[in-house]
N, C-alpha and C positions, 0 to 999 in steps of 0.2 A: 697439865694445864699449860695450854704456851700464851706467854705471853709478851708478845713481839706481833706486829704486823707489818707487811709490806705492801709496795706498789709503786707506781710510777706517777709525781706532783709534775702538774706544767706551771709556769710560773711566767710573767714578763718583767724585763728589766728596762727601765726607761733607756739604758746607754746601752747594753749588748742584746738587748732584744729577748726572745724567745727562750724557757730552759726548758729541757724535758729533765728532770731528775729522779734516780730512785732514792726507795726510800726504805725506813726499817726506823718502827716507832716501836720502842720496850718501856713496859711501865718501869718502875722502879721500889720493889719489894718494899726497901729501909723507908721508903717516904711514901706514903698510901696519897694516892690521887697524883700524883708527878710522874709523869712522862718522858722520856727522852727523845727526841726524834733524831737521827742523822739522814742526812743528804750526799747523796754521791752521784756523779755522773760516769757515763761509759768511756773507756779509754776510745781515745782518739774521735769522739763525738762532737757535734756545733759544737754542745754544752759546755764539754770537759772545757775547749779551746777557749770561749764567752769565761765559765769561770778563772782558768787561769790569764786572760787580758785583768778581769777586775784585780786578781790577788796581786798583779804586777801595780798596777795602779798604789792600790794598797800600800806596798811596799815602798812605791817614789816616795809615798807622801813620809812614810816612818823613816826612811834614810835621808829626808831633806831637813829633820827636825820638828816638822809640825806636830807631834804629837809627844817633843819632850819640851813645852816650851815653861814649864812647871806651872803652879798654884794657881789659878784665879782665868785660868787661859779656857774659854769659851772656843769650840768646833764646832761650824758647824755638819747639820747631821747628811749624813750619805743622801743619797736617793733613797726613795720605798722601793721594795718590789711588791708588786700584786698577784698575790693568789688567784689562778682561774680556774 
């Protein structure tokens, strides 16, 4: 029995646009009904280049301190992306 499937999600991101991504959804034996899904993009793709602009992003924000500023300290939330 496999259980794992694949394919290729498109996705749009308000700030980097367009993602083609694959993909590889395995259930999860120890938890009945739970899912795993990962996403990966192809080396040197739009996508790969769009993902790693956001994880830079990301990153400014964790080395400028916004997200150690402790207890009580409201973010707020990213952009959505939309499933198409």
């Amino acid at each position: 029995m496999r259980l794992h499937r694949t394919g290729v999600k498109h996705f749009h991101h308000p700030a980097v646009g367009d993602l083609s991504l694959d993909f590889e959804a395995m259930e999860l034996p120890a938890d009945t009904g739970l899912t795993m899904t990962v996403y990966s993009a192809a080396p040197g793709s739009a996508s790969a280049d769009a993902l790693k602009l956001l994880a830079s992003w990301s990153a400014t924000v964790g080395q400028a301190g916004t997200n150690d500023q402790g207890p009580g300290t409201v973010m707020a939330p990213g952009p959505q992306i939309s499933d198409r």
